[in-house]
LOFIVO-46253 format. One record per residue (C-alpha): residue in one letter; x, y, z. Coordinates in nm, 4 decimals. Example, Ala and Ser with C-alpha at 12.3 -4.5 7.8 and 13.67 -1.06 7.14 Angstrom:
BEGIN
{'a',{1.2300,-0.4500,0.7800}};
{'s',{1.3670,-0.1060,0.7140}};
END
This chain:
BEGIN
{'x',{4.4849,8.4789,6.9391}};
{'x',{4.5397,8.4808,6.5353}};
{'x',{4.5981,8.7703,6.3014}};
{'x',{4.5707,8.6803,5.9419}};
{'x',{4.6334,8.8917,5.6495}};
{'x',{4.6844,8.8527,5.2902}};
{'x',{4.9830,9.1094,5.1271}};
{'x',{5.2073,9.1285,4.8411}};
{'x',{5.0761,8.7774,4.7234}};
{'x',{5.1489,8.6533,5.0631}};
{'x',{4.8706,8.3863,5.2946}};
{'x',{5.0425,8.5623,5.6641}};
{'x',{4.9568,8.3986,5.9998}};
{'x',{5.0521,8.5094,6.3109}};
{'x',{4.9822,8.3028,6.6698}};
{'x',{5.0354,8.6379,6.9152}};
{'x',{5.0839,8.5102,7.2145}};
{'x',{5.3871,8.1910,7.1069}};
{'x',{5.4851,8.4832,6.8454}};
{'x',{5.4846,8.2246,6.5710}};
{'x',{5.4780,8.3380,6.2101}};
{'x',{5.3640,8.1095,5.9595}};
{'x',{5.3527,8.1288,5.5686}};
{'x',{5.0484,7.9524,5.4267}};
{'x',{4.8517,7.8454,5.0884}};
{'x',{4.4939,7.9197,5.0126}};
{'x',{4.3663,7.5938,5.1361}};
{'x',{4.5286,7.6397,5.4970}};
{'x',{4.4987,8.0314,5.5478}};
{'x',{4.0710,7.9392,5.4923}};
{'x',{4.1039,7.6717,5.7629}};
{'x',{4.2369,7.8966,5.9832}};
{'x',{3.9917,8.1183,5.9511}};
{'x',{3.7078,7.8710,6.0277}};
{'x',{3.8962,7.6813,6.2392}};
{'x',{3.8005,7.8062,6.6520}};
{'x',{3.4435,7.7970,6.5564}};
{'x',{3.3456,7.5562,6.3426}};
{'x',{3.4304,7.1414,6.3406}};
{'x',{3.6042,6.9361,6.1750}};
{'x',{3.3185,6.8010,5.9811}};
{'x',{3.1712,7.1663,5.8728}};
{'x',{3.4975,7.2830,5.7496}};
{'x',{3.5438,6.9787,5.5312}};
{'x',{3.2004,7.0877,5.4218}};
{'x',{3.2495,7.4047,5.3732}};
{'x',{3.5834,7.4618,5.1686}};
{'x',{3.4531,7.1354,4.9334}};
{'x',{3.3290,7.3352,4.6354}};
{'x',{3.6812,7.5049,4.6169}};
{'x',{3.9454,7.2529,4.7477}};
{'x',{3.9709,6.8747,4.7155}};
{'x',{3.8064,6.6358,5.0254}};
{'x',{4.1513,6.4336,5.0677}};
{'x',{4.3364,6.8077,5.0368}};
{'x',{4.1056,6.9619,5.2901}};
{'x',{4.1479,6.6796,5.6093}};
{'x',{4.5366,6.6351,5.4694}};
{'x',{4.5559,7.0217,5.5682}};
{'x',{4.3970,6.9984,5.8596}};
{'x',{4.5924,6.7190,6.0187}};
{'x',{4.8828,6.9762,5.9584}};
{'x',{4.6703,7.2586,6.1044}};
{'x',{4.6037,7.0074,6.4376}};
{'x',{4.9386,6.9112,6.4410}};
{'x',{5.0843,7.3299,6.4874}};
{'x',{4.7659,7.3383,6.7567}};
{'x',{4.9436,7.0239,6.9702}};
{'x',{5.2798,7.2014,6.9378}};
{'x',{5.1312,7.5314,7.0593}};
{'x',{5.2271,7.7022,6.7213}};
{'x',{4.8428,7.7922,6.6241}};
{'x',{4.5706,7.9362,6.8528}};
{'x',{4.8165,7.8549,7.1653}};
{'x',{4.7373,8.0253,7.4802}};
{'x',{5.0177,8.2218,7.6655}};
{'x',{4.9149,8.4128,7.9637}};
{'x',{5.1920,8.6674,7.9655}};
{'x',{5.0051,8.8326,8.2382}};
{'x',{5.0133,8.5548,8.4841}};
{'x',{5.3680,8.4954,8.4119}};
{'x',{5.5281,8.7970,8.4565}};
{'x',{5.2843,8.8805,8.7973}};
{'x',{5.2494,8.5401,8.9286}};
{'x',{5.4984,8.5431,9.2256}};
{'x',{5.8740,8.5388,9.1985}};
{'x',{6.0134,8.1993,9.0087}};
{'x',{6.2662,8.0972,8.7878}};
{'x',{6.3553,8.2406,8.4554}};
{'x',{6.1282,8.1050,8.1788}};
{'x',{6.2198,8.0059,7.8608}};
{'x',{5.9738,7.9470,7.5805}};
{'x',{6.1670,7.9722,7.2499}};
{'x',{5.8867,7.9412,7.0212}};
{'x',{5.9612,7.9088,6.5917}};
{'x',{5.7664,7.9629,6.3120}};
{'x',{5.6944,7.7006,6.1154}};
{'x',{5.6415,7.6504,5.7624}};
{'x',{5.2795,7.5347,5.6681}};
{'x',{5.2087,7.2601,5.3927}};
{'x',{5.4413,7.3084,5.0950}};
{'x',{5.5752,7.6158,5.1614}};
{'x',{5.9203,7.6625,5.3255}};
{'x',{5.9609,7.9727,5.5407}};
{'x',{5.9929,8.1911,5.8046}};
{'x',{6.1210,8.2875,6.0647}};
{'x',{6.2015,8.2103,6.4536}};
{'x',{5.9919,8.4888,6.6755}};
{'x',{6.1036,8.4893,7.0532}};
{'x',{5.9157,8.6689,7.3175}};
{'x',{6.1065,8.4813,7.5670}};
{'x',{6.3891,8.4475,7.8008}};
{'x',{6.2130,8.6439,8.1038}};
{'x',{6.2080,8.6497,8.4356}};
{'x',{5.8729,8.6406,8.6660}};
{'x',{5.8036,8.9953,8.8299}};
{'x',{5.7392,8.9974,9.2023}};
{'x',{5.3968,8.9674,9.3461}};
{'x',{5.1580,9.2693,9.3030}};
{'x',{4.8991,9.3908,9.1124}};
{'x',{4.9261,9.4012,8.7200}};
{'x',{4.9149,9.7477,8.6700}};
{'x',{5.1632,9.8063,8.9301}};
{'x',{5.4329,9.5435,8.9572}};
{'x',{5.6056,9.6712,8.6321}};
{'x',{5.9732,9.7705,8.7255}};
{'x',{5.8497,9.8374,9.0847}};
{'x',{6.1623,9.6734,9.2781}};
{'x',{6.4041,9.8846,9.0989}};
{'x',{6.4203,10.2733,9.0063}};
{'x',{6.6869,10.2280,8.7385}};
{'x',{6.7140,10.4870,8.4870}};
{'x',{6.8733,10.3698,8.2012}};
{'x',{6.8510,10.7114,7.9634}};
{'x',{6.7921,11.0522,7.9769}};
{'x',{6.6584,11.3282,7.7068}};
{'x',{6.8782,11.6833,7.7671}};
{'x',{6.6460,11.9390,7.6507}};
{'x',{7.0170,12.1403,7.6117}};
{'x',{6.7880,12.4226,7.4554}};
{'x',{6.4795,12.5800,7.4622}};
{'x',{6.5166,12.7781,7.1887}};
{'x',{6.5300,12.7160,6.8053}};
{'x',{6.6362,12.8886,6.4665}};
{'x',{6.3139,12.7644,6.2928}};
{'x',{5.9443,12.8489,6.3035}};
{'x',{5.7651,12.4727,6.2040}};
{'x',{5.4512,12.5493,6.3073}};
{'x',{5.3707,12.1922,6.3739}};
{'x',{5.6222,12.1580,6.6248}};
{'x',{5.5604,12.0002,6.9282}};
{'x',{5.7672,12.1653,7.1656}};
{'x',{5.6298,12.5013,7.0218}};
{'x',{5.8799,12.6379,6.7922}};
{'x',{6.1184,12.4615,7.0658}};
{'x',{6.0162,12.6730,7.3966}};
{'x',{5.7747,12.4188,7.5146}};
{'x',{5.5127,12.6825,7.6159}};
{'x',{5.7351,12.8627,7.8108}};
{'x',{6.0325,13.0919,7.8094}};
{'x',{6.3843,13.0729,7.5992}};
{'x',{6.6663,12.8740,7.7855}};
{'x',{6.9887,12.7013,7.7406}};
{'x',{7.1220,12.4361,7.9581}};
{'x',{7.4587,12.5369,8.1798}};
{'x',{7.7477,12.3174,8.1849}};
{'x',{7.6626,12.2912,8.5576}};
{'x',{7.3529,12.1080,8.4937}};
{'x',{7.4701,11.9084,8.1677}};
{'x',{7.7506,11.7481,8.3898}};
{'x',{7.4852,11.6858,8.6770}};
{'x',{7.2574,11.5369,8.4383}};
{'x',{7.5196,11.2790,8.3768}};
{'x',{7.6330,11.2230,8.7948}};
{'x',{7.2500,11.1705,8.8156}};
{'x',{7.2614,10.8864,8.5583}};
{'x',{7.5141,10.7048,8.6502}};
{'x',{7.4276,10.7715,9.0585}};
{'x',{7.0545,10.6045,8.9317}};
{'x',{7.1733,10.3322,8.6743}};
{'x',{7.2640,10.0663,8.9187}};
{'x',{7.4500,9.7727,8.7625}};
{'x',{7.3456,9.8799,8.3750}};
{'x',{7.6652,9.9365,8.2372}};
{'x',{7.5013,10.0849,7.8935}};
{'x',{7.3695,10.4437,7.9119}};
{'x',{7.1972,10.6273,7.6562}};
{'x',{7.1515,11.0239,7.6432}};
{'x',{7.0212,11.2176,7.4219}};
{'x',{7.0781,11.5618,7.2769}};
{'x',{6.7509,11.7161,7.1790}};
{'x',{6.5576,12.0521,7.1860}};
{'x',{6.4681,12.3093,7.0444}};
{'x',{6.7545,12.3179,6.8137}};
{'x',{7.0913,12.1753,7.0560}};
{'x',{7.3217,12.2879,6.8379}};
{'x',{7.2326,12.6558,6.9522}};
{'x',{7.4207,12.5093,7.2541}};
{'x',{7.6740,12.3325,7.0690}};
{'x',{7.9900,12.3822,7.2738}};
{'x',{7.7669,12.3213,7.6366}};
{'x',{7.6995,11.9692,7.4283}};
{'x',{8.0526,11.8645,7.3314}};
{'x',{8.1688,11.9668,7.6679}};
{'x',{7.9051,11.7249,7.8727}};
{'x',{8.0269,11.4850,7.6443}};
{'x',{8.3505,11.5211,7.7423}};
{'x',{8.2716,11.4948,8.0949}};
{'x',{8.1046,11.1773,8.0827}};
{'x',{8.4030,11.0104,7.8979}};
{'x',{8.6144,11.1346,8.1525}};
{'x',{8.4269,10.9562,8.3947}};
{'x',{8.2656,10.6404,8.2248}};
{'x',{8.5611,10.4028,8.2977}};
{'x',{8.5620,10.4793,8.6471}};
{'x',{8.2203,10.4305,8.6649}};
{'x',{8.1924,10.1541,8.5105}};
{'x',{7.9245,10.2762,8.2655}};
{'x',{7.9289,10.3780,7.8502}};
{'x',{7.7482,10.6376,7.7220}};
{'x',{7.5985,10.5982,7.3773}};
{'x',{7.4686,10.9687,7.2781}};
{'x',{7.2171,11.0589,7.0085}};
{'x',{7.1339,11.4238,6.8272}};
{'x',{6.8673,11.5837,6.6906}};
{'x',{6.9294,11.8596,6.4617}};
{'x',{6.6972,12.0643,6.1970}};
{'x',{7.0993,12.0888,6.0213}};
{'x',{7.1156,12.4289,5.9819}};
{'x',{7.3873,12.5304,6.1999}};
{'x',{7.5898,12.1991,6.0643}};
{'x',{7.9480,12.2809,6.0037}};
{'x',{8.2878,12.0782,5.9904}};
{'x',{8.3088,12.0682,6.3355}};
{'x',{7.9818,11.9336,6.3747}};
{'x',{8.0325,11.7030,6.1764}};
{'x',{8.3606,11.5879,6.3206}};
{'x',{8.2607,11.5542,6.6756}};
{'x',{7.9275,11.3839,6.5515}};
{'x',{8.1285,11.0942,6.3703}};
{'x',{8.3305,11.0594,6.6543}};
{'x',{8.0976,11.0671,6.9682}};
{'x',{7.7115,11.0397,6.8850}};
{'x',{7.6143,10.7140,6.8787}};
{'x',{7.3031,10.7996,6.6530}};
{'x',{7.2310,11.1663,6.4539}};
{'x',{6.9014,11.2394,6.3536}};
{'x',{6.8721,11.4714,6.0755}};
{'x',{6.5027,11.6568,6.0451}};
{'x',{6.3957,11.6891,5.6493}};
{'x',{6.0483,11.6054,5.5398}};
{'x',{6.1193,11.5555,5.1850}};
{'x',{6.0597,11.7454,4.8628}};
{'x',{6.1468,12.0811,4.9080}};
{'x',{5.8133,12.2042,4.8732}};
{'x',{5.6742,11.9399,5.0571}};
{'x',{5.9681,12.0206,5.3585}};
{'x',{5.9485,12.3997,5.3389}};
{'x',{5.6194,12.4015,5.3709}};
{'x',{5.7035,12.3938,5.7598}};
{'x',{6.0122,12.3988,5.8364}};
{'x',{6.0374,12.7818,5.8053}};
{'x',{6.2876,13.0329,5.9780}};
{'x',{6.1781,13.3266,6.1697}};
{'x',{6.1057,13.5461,5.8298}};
{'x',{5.9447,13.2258,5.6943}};
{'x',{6.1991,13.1266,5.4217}};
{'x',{6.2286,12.7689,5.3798}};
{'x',{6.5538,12.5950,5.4832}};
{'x',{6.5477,12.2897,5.2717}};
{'x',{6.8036,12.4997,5.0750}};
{'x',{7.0121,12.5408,5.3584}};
{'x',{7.0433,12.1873,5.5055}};
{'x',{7.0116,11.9261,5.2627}};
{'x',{7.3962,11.9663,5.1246}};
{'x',{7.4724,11.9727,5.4625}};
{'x',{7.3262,11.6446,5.6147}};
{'x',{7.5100,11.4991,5.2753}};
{'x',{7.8024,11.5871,5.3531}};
{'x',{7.7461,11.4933,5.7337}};
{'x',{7.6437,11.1577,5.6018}};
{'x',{7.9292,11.1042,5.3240}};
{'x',{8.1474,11.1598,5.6308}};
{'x',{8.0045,10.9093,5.8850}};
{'x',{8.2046,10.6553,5.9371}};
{'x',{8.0698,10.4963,6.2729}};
{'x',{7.7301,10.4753,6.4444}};
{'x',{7.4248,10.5144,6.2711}};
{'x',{7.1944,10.7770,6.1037}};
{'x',{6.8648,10.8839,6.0258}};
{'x',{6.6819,11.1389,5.8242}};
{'x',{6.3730,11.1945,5.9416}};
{'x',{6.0287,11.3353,5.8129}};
{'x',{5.7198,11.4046,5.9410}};
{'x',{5.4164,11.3624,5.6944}};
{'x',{5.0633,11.5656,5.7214}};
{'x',{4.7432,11.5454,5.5944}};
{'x',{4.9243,11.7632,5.3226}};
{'x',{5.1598,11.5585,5.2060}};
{'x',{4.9641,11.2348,5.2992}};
{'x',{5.1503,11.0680,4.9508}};
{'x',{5.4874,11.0569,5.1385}};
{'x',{5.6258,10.7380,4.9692}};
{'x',{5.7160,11.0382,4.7641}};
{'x',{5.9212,11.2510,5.0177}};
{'x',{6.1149,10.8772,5.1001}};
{'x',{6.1472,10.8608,4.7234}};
{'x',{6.3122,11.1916,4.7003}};
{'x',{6.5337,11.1383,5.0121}};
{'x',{6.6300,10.7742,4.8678}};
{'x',{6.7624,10.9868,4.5458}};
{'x',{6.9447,11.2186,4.7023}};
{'x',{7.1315,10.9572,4.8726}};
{'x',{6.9798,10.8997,5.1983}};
{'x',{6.9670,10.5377,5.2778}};
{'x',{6.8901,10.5436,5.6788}};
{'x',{6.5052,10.6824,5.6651}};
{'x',{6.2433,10.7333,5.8941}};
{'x',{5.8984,10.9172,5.8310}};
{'x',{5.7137,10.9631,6.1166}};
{'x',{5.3090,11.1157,6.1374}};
{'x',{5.2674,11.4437,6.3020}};
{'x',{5.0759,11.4588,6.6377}};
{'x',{4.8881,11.7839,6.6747}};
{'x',{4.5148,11.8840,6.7648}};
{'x',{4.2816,11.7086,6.5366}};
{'x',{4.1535,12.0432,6.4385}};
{'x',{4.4855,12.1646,6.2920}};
{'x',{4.4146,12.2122,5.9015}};
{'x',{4.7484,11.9571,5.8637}};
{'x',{4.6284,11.7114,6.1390}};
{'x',{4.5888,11.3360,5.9949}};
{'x',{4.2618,11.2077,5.9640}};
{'x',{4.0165,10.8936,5.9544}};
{'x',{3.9965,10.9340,5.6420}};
{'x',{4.3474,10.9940,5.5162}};
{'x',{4.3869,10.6155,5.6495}};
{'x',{4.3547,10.4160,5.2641}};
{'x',{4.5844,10.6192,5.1314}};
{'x',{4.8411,10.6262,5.4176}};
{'x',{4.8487,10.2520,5.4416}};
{'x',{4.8560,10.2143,5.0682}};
{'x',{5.1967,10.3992,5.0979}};
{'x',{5.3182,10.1837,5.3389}};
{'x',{5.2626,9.9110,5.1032}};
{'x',{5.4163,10.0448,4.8039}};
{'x',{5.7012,10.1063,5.0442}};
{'x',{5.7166,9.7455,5.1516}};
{'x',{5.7318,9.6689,4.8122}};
{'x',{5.9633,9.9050,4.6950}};
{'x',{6.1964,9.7897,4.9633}};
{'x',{6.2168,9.4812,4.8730}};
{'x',{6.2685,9.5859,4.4458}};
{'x',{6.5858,9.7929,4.6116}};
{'x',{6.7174,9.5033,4.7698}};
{'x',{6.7028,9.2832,4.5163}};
{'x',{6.8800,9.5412,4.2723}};
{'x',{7.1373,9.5424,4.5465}};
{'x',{7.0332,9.8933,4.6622}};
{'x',{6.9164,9.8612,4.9647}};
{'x',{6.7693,10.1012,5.2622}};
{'x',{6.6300,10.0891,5.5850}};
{'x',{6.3401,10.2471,5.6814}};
{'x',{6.2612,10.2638,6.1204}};
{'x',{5.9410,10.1633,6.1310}};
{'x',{5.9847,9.8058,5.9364}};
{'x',{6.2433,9.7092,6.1203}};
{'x',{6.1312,9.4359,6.3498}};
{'x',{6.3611,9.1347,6.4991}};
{'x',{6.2164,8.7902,6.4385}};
{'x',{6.4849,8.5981,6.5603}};
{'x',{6.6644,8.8145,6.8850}};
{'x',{6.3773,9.0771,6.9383}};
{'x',{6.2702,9.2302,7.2910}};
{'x',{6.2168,8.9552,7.5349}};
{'x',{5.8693,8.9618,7.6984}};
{'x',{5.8911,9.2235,7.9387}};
{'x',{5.9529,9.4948,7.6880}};
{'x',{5.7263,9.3331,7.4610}};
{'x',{5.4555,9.4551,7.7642}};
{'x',{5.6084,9.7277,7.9282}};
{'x',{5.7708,9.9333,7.6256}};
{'x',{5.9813,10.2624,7.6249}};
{'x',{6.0363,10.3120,7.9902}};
{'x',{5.9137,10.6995,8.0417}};
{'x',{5.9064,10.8094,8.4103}};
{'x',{6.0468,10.5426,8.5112}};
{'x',{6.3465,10.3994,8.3360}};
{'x',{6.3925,10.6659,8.1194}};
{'x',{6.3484,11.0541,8.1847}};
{'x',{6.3541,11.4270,8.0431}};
{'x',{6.5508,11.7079,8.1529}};
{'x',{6.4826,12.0558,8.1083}};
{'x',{6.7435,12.3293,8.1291}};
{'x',{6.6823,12.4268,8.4721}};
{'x',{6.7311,12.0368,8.6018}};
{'x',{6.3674,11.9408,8.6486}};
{'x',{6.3196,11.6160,8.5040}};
{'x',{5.9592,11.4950,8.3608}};
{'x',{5.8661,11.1544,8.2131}};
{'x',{5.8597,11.1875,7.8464}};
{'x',{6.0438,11.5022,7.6419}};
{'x',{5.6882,11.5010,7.4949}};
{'x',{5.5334,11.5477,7.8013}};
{'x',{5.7742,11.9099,7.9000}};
{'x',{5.5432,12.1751,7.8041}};
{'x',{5.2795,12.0301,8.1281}};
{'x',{5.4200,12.1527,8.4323}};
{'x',{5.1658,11.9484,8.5894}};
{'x',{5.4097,11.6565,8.4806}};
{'x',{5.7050,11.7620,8.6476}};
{'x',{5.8216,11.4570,8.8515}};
{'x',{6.1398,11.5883,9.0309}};
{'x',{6.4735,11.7632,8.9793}};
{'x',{6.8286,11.6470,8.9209}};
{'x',{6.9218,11.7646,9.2826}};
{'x',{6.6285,11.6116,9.4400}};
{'x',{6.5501,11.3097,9.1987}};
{'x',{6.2145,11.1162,9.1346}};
{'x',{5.9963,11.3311,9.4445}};
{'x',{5.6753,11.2530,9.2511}};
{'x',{5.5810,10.9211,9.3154}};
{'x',{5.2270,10.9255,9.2932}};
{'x',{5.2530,11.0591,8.9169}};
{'x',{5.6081,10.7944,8.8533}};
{'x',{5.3671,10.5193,9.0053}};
{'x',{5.1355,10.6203,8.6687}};
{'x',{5.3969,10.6050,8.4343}};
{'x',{5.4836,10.2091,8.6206}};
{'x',{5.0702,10.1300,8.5317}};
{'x',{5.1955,10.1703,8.1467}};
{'x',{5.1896,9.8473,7.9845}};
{'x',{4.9414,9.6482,7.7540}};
{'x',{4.7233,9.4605,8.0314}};
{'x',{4.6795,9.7893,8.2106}};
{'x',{4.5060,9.9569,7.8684}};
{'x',{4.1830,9.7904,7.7962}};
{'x',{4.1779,9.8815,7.3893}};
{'x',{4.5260,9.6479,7.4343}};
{'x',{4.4064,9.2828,7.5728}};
{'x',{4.2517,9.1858,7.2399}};
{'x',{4.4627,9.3295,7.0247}};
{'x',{4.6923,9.1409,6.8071}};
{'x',{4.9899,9.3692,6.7426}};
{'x',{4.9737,9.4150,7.1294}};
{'x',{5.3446,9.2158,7.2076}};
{'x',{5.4858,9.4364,6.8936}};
{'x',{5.3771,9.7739,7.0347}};
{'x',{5.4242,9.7484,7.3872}};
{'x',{5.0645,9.9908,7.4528}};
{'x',{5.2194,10.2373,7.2353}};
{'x',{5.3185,10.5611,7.3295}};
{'x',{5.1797,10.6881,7.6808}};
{'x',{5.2545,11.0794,7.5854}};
{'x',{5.0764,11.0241,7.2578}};
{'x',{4.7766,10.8751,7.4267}};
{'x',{4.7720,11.1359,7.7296}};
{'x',{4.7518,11.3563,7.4130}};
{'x',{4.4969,11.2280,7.2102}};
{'x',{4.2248,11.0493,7.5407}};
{'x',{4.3952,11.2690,7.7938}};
{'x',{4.4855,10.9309,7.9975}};
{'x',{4.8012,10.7973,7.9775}};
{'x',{4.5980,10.4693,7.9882}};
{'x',{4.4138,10.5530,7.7149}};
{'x',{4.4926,10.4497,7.3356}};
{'x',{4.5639,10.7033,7.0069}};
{'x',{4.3552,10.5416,6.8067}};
{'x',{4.4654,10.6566,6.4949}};
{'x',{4.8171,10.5894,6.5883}};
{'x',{4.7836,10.2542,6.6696}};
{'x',{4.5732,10.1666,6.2927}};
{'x',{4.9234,10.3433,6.1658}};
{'x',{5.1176,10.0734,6.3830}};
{'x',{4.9398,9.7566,6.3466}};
{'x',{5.0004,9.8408,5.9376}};
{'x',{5.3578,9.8806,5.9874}};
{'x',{5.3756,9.5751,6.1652}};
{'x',{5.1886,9.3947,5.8918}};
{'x',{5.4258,9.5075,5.6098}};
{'x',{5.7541,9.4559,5.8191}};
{'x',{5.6276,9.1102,5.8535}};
{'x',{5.5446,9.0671,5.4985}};
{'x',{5.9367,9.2228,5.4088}};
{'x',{6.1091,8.9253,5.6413}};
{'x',{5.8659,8.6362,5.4841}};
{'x',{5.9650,8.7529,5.1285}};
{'x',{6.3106,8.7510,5.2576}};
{'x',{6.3279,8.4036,5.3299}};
{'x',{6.0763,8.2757,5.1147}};
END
């Protein structure tokens, strides 16, 4: 399969399924395009009113030679692979070449796996193992803001105010490490509601698991979310030192982020928080960061909001879409699309303007790894909910997703009884691209994994269903992250 684009003055071809990434003139980005159905003869035919004869069969004996080396319309069946029958490990290290007289790229590996055991495709995903490799502590259900576009519904999930005990934050963790088999690296995070409404219950679990890690042979790496406004120095202090990640919730310009994110009496708290994330920032010293956003059809000019945060000093950025009822008056539509991925391309752009001023910033969704990404099972299976990866509530019962808490009928078990829901953990295991039928033919399939199961449960009510919207957002992400690493090199 071949995706080819044109972007930022850039001919971009990508062979999906060798993962090869090739930088091309006019000449050979037309031959591509006319290549799989038309011959040799037709094409020479056919591009002679624009290109020279000898230039024309010159590029395609270079086109011809990346088909022989499996670098242009090669054929990988992933599926068969991974679900073919036990075998050795496989590795296909496969590297972008450079096409005519250009000289880039980069090498793309979706390799280095090992065959599943027999079973059907759907199925055989992580089924000899139940590892769980991270878990989401929903340490509160409860939160000092009113953003009406909240998910988790102002942070109660639909149902009543709760913190987590100490009791349950330090079974959490036994549960982890009883269910993480030989992974030595474990990941939990701190979410909510607002967790810092909880805050000593938080620093205490995470004092329990360093007390035990060594023993166990394990290492935590914790993450928090905060909306910042109950940031002080201790915060701040225990943050630098412990969380492996903080994720700091501001959507921008204030009127832009107070539009939402409102307290009880509906006074905007972008006031409140911005000096301190600053300082939280200013004081980090280890792990990483993020401020994060979430853009509406209000505010559907977010380059903007990124802008803003980028000038206040933020250089860690993330700006995600919101996910709400299509009939919500902020709810992102078909026709916000133009102008949403004509921000993403200004953003490319701007990224790489930054960078070559020596100012540069990261931004989450364009960071992709050409050269040491996911190997192909993750490329296929993706984040891991119900299965290697689970939410816990503050009473202990654990469901797939921490999007997926406010549907009882997803409750899949409890910390003292574990996993009891098999039937609904077995649906969680059919999550992967050759189980979704919107995913076989597409190209950014091996970059998004099938995308997000709680998203498409959301928006097709299947979790084998697609969120179509979400995944036009994705595939242009993909396509400007791609673009950034070819200017890079180029």
């Amino acid at each position: 399969m071949i995706h080819q684009y044109k972007l930022n003055g850039y001919n971009i071809v990508l062979d999906v399924d060798s993962g090869s990434i090739h930088l091309v003139d006019d000449l050979v980005y037309e031959i591509v395009s006319l290549y799989e159905k038309t011959d040799r003869d037709d094409i020479v035919r056919v591009l002679s009113d624009r290109f020279e004869v000898e230039d024309i069969c010159s590029a395609l004996d270079d086109v011809q030679e990346l088909v022989d080396q499996q670098k242009l319309f090669s054929y990988s069946d992933h599926a068969d692979r991974l679900f073919g029958g036990a075998g050795p490990t496989v590795s296909e290290r496969s590297q972008a070449l450079i096409e005519r007289e250009q000289t880039m790229t980069a090498p793309c590996e979706l390799t280095d796996f090992t065959r599943c055991p027999e079973g059907d495709i759907t199925t055989s995903f992580r089924k000899e193992k139940n590892v769980i490799k991270a878990l989401c502590l929903n340490v509160a259900h409860t939160c000092n803001l009113d953003c009406s576009y909240c998910f988790a519904g102002q942070g109660k999930y639909k149902g009543e105010q709760a913190l987590m005990s100490l009791e349950t934050g330090k079974k959490a963790i036994d549960f982890l490490i009883e269910r993480s088999g030989s992974r030595r690296n474990l990941e939990v995070d701190f979410f909510g509601g607002e967790p810092l409404l909880n805050w000593q219950m938080v620093k205490d679990v995470v004092a329990y698991a360093r007390s035990i890690e060594k023993e166990a042979g394990k290492h935590f790496r914790f993450t928090l979310t905060t909306n910042g406004v109950l940031i002080d120095d201790d915060v701040i202090e225990f943050t630098n030192k412990e969380m492996h990640n903080v994720v700091l919730s501001l959507d921008g310009r204030p009127h832009v982020h107070n539009r939402f994110r409102v307290d009880i009496g509906g006074k905007g708290s972008y006031a409140r928080i911005v000096p301190k994330f600053l300082e939280l920032v200013k004081r980090r010293t280890r792990g990483t960061y993020y401020v994060r956003g979430t853009y509406t059809h209000l505010n559907t000019d977010f380059l903007n909001d990124i802008l803003h945060m980028l000038d206040l000093g933020f250089r860690e950025i993330s700006m995600e879409p919101v996910v709400c009822r299509p009939d919500e008056p902020y709810a992102l539509a078909d026709e916000d699309l133009p102008i949403i991925f004509e921000q993403y391309e200004k953003l490319a752009e701007e990224m790489l303007r930054r960078e070559r001023e020596g100012d540069p910033f990261e931004f989450y969704h364009f960071m992709i790894d050409l050269e040491h990404g996911p190997c192909i099972y993750k490329r296929i299976t993706g984040c891991g909910a119900g299965t290697e990866y689970l939410a816990v509530t503050p009473s202990g019962d654990l469901y797939p997703c921490h999007q997926l808490v406010d549907d009882p009928s997803f409750k899949i078990g409890t910390l003292d009884d574990g996993v009891t829901e098999l039937d609904l953990q077995n649906e969680f295991r059919k999550c992967n691209v050759f189980a979704r039928d919107a995913c076989r033919d597409c190209w950014a399939k091996l970059y998004c994994a099938g995308g997000c199961a709680a998203n498409a449960f959301h928006m097709s009510g299947s979790l084998l269903g697609t969120d179509k919207f979400g995944c036009e957002l994705f595939k242009k992400r993909i396509e400007c992250a791609i673009m950034i690493k070819v200017a890079k090199v180029h």
